[in-house]
DRENBA-161423 format. One record per atom (N, C-alpha, C, CB): residue number from 1; residue in one letter; chain; x, y, z. Coordinates in pm, 1 decimal. Glycine has a CB too. Example, Ala and Ser with C-alpha at 12.3 -4.5 7.8 and 13.67 -1.06 7.14 Angstrom:
// residues 2
+-----+----+----+----------+----------+----------+
|   i | aa | ch |     east |    north |       up |
+-----+----+----+----------+----------+----------+
|   1 |  A |  A |   1319.0 |   -569.0 |    780.0 |
|   1 |  A |  A |   1230.0 |   -450.0 |    780.0 |
|   1 |  A |  A |   1320.0 |   -330.0 |    780.0 |
|   1 |  A |  A |   1130.8 |   -447.3 |    904.6 |
|   2 |  S |  A |   1285.0 |   -225.0 |    708.0 |
|   2 |  S |  A |   1367.0 |   -106.0 |    714.0 |
|   2 |  S |  A |   1290.0 |      3.0 |    787.0 |
|   2 |  S |  A |   1408.4 |    -59.8 |    572.5 |
+-----+----+----+----------+----------+----------+
This chain:
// residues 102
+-----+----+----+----------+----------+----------+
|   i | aa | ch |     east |    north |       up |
+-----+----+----+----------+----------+----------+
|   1 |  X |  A |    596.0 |  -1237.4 |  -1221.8 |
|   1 |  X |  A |    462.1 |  -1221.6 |  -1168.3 |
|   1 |  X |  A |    389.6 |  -1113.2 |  -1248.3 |
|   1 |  X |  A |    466.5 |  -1186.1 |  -1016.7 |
|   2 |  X |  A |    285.5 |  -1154.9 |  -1295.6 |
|   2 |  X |  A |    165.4 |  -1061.8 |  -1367.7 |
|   2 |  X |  A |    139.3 |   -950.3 |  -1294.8 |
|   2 |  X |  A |     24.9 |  -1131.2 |  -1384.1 |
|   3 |  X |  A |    103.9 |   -852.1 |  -1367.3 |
|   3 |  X |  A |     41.3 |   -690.3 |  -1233.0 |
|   3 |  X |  A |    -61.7 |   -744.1 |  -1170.7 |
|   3 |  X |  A |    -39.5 |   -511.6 |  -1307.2 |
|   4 |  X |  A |   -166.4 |   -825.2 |  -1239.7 |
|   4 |  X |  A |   -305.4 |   -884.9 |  -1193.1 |
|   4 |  X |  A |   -215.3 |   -968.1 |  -1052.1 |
|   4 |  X |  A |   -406.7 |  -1012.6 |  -1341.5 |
|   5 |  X |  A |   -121.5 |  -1087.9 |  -1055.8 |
|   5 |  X |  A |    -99.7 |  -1173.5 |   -967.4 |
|   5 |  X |  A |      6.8 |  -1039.4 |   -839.6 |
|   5 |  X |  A |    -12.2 |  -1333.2 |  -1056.4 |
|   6 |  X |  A |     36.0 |   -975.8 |   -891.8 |
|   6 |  X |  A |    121.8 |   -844.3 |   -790.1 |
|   6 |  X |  A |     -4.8 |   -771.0 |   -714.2 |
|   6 |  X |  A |    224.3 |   -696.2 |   -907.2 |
|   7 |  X |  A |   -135.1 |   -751.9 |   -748.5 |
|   7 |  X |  A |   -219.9 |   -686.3 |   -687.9 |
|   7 |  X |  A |   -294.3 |   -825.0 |   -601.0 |
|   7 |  X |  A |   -309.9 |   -590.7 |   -797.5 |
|   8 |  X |  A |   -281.5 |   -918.1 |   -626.9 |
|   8 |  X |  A |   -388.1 |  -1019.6 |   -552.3 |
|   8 |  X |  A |   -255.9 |  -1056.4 |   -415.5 |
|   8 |  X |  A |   -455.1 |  -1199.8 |   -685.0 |
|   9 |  X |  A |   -148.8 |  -1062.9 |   -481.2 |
|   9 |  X |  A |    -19.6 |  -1076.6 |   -412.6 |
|   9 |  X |  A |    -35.1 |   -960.8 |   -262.1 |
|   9 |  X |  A |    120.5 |  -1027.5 |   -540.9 |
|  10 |  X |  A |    -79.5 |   -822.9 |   -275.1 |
|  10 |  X |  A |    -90.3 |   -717.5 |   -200.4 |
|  10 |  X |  A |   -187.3 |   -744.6 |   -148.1 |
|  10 |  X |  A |    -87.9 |   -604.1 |   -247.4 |
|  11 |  X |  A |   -330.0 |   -795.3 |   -219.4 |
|  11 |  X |  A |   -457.6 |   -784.3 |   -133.8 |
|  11 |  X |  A |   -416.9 |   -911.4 |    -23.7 |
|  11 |  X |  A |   -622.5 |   -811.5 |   -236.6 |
|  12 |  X |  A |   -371.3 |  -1025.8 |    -21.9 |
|  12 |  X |  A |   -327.2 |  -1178.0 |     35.1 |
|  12 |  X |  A |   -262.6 |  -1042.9 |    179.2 |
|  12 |  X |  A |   -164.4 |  -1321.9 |   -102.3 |
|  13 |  X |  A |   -117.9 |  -1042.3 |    118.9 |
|  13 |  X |  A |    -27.8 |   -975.6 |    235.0 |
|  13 |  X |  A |   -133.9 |   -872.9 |    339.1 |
|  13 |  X |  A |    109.8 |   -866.9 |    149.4 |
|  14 |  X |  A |   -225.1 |   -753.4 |    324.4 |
|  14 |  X |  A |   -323.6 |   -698.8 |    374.4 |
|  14 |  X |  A |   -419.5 |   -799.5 |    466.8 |
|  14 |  X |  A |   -386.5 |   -638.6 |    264.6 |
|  15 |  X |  A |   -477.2 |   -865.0 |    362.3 |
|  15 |  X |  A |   -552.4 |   -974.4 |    505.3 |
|  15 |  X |  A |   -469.9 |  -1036.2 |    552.6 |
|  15 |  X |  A |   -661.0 |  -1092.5 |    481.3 |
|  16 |  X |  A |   -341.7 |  -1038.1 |    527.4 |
|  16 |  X |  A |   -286.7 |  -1173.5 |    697.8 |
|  16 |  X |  A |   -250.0 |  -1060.6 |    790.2 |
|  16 |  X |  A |    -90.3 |  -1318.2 |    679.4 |
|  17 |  X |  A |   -198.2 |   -917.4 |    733.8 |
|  17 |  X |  A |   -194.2 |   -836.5 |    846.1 |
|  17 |  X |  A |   -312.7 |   -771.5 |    897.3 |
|  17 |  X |  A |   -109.4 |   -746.8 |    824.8 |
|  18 |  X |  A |   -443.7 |   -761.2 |    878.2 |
|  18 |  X |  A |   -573.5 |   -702.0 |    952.1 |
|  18 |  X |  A |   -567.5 |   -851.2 |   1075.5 |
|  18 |  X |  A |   -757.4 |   -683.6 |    816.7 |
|  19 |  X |  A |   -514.7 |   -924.8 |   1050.8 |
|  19 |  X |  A |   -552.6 |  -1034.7 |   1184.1 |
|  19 |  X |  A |   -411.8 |  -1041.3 |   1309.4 |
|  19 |  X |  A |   -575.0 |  -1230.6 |   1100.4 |
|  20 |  X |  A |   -308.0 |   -994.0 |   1282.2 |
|  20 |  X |  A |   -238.2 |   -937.2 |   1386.3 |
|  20 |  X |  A |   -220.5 |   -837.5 |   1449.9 |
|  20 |  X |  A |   -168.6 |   -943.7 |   1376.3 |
|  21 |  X |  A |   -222.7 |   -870.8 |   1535.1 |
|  21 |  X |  A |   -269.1 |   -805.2 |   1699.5 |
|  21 |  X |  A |   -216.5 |   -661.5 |   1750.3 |
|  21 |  X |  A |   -205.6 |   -909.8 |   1824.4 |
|  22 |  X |  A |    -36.7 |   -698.7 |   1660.7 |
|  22 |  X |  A |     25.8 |   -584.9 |   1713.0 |
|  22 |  X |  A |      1.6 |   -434.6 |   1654.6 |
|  22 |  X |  A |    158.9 |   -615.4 |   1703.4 |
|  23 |  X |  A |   -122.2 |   -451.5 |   1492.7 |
|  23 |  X |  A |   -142.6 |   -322.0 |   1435.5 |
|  23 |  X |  A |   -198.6 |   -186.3 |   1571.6 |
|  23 |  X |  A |   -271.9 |   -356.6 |   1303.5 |
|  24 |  X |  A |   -175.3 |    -59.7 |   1519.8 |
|  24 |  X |  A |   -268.5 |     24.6 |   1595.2 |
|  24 |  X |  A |   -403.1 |     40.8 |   1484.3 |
|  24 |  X |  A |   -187.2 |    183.2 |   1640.7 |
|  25 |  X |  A |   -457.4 |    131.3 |   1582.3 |
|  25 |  X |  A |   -607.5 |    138.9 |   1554.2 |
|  25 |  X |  A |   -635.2 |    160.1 |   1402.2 |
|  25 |  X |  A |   -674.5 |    260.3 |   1637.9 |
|  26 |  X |  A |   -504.5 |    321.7 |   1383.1 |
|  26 |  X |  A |   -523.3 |    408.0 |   1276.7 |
|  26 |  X |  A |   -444.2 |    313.7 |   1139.8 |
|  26 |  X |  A |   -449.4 |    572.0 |   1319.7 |
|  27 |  X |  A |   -347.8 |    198.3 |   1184.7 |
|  27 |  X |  A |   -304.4 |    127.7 |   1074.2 |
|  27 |  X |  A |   -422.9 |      8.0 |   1021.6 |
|  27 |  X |  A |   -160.1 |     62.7 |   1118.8 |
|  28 |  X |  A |   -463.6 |    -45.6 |   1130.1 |
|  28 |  X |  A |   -570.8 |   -130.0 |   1064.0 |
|  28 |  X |  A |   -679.1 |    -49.7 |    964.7 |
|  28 |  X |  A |   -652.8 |   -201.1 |   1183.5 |
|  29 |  X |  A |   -760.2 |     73.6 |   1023.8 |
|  29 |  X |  A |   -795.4 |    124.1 |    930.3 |
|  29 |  X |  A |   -735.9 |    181.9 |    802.4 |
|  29 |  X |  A |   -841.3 |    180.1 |    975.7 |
|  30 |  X |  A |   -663.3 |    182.5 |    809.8 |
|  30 |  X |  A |   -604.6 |    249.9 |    651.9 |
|  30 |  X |  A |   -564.0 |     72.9 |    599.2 |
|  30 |  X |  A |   -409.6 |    403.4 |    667.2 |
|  31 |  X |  A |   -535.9 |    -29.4 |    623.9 |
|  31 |  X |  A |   -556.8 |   -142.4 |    562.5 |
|  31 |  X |  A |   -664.0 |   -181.7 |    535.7 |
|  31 |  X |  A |   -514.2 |   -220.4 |    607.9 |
|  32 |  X |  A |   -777.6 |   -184.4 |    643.3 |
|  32 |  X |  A |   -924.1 |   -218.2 |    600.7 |
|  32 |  X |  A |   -967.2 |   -115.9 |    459.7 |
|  32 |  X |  A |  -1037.3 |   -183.0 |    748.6 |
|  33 |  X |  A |   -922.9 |     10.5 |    427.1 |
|  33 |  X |  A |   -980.1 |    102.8 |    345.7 |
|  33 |  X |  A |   -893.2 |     43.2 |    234.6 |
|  33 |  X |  A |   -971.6 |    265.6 |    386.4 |
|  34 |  X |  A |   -786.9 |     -6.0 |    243.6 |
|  34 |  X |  A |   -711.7 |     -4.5 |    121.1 |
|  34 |  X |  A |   -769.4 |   -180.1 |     71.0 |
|  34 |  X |  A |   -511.9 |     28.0 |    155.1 |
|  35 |  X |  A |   -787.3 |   -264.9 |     91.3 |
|  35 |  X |  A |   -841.5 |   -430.0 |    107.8 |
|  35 |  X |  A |   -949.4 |   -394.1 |     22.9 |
|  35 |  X |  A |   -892.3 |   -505.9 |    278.2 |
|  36 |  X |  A |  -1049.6 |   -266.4 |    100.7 |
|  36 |  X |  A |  -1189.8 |   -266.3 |    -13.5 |
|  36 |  X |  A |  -1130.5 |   -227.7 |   -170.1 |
|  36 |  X |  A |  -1327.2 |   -119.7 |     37.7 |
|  37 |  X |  A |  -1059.7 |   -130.4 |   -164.7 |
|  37 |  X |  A |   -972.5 |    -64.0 |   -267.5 |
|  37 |  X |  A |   -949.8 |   -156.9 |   -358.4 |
|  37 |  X |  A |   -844.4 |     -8.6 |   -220.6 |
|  38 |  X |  A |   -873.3 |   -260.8 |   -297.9 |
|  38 |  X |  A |   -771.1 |   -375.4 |   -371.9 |
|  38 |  X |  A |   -902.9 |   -471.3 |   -463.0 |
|  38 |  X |  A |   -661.1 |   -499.7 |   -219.6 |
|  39 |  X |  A |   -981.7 |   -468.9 |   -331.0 |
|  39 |  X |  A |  -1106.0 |   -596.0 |   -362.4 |
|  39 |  X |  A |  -1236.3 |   -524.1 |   -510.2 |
|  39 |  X |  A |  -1228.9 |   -623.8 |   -151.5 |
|  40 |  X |  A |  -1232.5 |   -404.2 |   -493.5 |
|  40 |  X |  A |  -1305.1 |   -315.3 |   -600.6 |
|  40 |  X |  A |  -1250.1 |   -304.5 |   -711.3 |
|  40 |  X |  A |  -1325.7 |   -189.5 |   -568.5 |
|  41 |  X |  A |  -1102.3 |   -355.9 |   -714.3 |
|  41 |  X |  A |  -1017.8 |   -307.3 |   -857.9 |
|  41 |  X |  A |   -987.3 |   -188.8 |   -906.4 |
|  41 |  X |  A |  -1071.6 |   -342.2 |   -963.0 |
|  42 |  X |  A |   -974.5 |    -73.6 |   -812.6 |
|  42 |  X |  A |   -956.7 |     15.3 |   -794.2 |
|  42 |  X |  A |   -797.0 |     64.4 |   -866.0 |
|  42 |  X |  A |   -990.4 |     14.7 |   -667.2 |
|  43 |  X |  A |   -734.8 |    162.8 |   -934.8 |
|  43 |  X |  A |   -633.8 |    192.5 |   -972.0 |
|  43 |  X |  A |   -496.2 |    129.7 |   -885.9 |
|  43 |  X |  A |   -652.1 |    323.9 |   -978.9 |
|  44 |  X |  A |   -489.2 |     55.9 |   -948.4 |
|  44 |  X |  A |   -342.2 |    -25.1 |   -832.8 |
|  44 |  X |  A |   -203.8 |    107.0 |   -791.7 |
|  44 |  X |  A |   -225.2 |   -200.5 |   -967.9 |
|  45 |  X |  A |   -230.9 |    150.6 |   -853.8 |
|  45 |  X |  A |    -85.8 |    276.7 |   -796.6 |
|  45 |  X |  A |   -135.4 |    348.4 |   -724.9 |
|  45 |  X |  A |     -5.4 |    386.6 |   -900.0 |
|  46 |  X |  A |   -227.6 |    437.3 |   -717.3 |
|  46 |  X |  A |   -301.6 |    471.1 |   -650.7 |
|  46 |  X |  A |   -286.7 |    422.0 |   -513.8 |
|  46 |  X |  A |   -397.7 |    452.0 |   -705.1 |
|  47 |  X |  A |   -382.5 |    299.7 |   -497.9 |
|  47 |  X |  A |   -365.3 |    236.3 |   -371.0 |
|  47 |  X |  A |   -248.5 |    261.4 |   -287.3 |
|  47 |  X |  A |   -369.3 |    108.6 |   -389.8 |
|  48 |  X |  A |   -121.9 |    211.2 |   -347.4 |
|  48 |  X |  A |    -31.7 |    165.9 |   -297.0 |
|  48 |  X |  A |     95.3 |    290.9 |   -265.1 |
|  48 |  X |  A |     -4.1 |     52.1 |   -384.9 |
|  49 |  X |  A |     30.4 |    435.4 |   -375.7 |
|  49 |  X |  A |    105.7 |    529.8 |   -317.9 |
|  49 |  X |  A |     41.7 |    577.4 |   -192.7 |
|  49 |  X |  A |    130.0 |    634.2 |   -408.9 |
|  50 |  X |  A |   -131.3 |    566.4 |   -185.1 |
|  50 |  X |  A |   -183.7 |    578.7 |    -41.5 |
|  50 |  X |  A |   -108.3 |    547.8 |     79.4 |
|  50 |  X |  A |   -288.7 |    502.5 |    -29.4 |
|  51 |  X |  A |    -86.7 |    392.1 |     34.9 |
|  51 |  X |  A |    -45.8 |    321.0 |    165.1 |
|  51 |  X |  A |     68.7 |    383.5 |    195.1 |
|  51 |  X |  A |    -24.6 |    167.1 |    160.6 |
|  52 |  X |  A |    171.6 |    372.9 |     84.5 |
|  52 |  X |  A |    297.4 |    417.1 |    151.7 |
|  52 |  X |  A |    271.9 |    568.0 |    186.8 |
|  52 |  X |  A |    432.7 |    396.4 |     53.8 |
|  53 |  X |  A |    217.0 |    690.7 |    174.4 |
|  53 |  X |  A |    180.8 |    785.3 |    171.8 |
|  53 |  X |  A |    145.5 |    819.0 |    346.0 |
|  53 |  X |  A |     82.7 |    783.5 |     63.8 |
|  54 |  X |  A |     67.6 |    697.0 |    348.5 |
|  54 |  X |  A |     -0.7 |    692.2 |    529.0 |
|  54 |  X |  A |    132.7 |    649.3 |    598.5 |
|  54 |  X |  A |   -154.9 |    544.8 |    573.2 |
|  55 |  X |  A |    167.2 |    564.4 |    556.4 |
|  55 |  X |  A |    277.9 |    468.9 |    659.7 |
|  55 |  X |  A |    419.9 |    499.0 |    665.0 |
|  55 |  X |  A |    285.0 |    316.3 |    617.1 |
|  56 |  X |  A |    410.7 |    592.3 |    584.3 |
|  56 |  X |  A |    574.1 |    646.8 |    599.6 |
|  56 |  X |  A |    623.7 |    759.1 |    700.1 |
|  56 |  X |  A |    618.2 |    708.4 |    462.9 |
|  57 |  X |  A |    517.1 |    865.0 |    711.3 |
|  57 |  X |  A |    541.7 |    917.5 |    854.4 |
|  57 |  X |  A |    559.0 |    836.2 |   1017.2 |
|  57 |  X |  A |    428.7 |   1000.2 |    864.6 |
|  58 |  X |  A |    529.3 |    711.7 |    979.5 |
|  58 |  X |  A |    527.8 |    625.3 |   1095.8 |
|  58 |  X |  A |    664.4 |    537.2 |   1092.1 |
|  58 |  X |  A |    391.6 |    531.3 |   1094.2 |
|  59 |  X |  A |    670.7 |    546.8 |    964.9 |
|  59 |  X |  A |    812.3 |    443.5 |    922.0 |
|  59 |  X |  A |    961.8 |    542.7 |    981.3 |
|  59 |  X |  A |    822.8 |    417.6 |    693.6 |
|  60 |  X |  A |    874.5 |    664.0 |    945.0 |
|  60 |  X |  A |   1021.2 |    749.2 |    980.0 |
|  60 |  X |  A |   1012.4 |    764.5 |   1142.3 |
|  60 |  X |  A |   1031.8 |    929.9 |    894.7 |
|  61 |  X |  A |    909.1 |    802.5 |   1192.7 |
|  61 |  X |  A |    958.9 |    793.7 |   1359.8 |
|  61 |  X |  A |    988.1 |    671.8 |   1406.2 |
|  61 |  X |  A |    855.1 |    839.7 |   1463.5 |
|  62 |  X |  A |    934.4 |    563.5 |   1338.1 |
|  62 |  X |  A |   1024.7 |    422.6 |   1372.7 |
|  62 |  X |  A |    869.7 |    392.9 |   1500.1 |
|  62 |  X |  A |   1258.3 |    457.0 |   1466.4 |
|  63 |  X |  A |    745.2 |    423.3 |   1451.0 |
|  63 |  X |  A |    639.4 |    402.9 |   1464.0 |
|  63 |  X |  A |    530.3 |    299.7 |   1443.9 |
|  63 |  X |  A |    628.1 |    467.8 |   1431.7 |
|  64 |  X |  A |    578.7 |    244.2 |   1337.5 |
|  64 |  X |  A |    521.9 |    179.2 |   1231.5 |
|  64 |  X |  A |    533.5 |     -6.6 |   1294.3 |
|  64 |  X |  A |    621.9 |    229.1 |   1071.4 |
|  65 |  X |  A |    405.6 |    -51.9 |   1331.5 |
|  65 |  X |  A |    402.3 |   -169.1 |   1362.6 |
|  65 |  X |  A |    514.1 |   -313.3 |   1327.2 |
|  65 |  X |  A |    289.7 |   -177.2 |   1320.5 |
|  66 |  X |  A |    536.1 |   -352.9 |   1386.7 |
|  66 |  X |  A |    668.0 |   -461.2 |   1328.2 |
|  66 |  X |  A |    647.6 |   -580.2 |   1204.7 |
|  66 |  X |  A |    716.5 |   -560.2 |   1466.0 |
|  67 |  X |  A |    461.3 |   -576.7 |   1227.5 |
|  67 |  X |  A |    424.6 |   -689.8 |   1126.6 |
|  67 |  X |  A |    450.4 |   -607.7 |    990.4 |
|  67 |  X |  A |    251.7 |   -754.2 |   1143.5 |
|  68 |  X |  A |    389.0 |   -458.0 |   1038.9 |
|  68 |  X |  A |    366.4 |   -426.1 |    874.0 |
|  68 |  X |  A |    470.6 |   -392.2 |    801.8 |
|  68 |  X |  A |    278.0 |   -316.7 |    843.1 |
|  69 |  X |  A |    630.9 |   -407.0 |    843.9 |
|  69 |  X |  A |    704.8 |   -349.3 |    792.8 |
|  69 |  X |  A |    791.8 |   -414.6 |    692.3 |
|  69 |  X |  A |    753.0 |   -298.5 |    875.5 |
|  70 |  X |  A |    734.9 |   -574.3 |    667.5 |
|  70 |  X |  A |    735.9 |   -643.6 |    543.0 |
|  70 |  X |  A |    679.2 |   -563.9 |    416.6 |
|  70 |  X |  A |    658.2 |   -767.8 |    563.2 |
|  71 |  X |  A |    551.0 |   -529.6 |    482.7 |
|  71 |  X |  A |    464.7 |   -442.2 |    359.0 |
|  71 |  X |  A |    536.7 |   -350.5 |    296.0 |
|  71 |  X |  A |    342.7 |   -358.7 |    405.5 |
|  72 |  X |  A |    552.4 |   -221.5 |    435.8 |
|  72 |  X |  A |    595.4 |   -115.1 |    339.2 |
|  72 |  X |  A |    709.3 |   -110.0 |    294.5 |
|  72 |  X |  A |    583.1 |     -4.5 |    377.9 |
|  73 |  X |  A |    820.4 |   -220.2 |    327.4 |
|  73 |  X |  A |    912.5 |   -251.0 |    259.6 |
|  73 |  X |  A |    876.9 |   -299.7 |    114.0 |
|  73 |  X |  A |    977.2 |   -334.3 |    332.3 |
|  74 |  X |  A |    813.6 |   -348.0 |     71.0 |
|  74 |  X |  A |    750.6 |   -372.5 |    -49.7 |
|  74 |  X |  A |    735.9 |   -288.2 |   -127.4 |
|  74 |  X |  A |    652.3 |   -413.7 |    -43.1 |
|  75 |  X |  A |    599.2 |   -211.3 |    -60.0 |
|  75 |  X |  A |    549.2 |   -118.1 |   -148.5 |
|  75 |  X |  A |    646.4 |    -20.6 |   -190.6 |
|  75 |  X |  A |    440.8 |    -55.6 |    -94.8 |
|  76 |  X |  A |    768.6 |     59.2 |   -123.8 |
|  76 |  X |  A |    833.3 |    158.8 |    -94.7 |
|  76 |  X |  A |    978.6 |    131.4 |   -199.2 |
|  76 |  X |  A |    847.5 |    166.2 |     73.0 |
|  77 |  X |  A |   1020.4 |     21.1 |   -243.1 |
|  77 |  X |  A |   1087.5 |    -86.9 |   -314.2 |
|  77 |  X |  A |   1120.7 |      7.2 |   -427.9 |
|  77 |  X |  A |    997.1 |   -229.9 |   -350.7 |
|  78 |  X |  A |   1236.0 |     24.1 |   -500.4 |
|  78 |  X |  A |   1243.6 |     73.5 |   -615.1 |
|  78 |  X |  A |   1202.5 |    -60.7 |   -767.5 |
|  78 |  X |  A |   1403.7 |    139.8 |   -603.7 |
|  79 |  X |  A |   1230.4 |   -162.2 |   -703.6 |
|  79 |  X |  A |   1235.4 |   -252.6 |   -814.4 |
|  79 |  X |  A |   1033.7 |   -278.0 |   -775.3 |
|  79 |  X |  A |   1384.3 |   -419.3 |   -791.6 |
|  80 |  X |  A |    976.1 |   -271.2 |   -672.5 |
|  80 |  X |  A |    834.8 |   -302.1 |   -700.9 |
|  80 |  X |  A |    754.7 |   -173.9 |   -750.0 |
|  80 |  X |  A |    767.7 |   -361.8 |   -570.6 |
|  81 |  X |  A |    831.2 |    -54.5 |   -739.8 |
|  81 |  X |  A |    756.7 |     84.0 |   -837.1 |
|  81 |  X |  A |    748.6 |     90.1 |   -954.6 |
|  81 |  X |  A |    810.1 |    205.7 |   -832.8 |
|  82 |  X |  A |    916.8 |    -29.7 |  -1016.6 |
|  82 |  X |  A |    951.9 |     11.2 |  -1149.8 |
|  82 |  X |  A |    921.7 |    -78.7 |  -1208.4 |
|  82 |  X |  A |   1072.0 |     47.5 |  -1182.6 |
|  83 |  X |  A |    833.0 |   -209.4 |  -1160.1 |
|  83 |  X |  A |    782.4 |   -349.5 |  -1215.7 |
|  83 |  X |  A |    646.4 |   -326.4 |  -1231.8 |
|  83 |  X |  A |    806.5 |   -480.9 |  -1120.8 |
|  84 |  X |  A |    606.4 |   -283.2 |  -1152.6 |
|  84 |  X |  A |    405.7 |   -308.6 |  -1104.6 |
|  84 |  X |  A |    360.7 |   -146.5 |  -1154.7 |
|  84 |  X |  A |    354.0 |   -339.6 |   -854.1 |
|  85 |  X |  A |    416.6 |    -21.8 |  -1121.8 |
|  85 |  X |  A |    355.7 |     76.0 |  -1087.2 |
|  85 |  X |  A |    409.9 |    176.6 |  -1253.9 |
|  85 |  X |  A |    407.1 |    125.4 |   -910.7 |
|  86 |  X |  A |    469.3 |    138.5 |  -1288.5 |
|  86 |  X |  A |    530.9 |    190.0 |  -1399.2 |
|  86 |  X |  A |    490.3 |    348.4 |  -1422.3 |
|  86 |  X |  A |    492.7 |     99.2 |  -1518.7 |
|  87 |  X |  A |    498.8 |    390.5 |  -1611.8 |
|  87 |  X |  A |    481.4 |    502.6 |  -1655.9 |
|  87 |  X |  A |    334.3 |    569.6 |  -1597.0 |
|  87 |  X |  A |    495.3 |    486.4 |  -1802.0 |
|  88 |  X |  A |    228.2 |    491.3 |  -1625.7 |
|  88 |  X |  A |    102.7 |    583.1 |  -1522.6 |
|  88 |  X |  A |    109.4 |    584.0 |  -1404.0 |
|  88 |  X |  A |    -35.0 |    544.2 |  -1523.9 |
|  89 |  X |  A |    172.8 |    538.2 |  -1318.2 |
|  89 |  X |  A |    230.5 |    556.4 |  -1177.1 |
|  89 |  X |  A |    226.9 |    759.7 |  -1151.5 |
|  89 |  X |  A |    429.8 |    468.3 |  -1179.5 |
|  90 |  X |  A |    323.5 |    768.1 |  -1240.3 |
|  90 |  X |  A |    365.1 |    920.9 |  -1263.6 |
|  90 |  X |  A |    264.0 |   1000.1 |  -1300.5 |
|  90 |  X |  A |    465.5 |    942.3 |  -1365.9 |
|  91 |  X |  A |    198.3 |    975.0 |  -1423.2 |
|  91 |  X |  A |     68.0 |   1035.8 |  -1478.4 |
|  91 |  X |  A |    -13.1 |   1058.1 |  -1343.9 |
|  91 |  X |  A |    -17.1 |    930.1 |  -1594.4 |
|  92 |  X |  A |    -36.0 |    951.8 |  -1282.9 |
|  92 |  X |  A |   -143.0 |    940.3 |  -1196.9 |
|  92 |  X |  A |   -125.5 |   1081.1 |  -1084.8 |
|  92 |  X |  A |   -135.1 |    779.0 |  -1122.1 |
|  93 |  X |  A |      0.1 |   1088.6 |  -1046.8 |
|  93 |  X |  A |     11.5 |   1149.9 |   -909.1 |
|  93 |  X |  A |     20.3 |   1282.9 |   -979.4 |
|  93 |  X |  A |    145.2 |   1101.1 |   -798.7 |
|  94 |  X |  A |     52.8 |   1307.1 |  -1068.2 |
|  94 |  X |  A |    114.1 |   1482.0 |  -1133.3 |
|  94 |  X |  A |    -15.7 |   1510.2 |  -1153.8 |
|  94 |  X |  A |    229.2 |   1509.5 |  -1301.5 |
|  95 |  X |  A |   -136.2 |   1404.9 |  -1254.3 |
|  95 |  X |  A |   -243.4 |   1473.8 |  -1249.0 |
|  95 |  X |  A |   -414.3 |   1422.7 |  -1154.7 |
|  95 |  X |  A |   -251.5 |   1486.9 |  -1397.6 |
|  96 |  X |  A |   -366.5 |   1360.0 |  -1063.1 |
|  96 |  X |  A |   -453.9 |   1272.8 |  -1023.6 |
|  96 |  X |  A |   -466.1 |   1323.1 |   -856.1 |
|  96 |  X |  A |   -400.1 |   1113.6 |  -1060.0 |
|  97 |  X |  A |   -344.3 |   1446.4 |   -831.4 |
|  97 |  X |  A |   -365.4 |   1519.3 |   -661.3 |
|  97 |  X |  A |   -262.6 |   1467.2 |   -568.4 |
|  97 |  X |  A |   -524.0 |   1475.6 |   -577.7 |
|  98 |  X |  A |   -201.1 |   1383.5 |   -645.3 |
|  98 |  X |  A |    -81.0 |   1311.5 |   -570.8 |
|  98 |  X |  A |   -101.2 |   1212.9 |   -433.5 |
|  98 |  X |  A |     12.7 |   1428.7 |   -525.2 |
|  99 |  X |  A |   -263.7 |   1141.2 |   -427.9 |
|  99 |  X |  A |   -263.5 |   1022.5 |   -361.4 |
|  99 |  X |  A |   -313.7 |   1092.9 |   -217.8 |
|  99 |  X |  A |   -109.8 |    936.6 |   -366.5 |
| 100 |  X |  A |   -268.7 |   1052.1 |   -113.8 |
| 100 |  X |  A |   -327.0 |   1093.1 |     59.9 |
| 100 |  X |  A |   -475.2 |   1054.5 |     59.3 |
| 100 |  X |  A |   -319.0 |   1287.5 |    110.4 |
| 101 |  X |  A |   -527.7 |    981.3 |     -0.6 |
| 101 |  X |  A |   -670.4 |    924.1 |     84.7 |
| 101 |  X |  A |   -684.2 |    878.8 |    163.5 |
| 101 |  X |  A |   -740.4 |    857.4 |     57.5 |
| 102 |  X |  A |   -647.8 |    835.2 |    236.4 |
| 102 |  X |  A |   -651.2 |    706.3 |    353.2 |
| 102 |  X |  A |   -596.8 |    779.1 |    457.1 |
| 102 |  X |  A |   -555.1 |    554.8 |    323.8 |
+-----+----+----+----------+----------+----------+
């Protein structure tokens, strides 16, 4: 899979989860923020250290909605950091503030 078809791949997975029910308030929004992200073409590592960034304090209290935990199993993935997110992955966060928008 292409990085282009891995980011359309993420934006797809995002809209089927903004339409289940079981998200909370504060997860749908940080998906709705990250969807515009995805949909703007926005730095793909970036994004996706956001997401996991937001959703992992929730992942660890065992918080974290049941739909979305396909996702951050994904994102959180050593083989999808070291395929999609590569060498500027690193650049990005050392000089870029290290992500937390969302």
């Amino acid at each position: 899979m292409a990085k282009n078809d891995k980011e359309i791949d993420i934006l797809n997975d995002v809209i089927n989860l903004l339409i289940q029910e079981d998200l909370t308030t504060d997860e749908r929004s940080i998906l709705q923020l990250a969807k515009q992200r995805l949909e703007r073409h926005l730095y793909f590592p970036r994004i996706i250290s956001d997401l996991e960034q937001s959703f992992t304090p929730l992942a660890m209290q065992q918080k974290l909605s049941k739909s979305l935990s396909p996702l951050y199993l994904k994102i959180t993935s050593q083989e999808f950091k070291n395929k999609y997110q590569g060498f500027g992955y690193g650049l990005g966060m050392n000089f870029g503030g290290g992500g937390g928008n969302f």
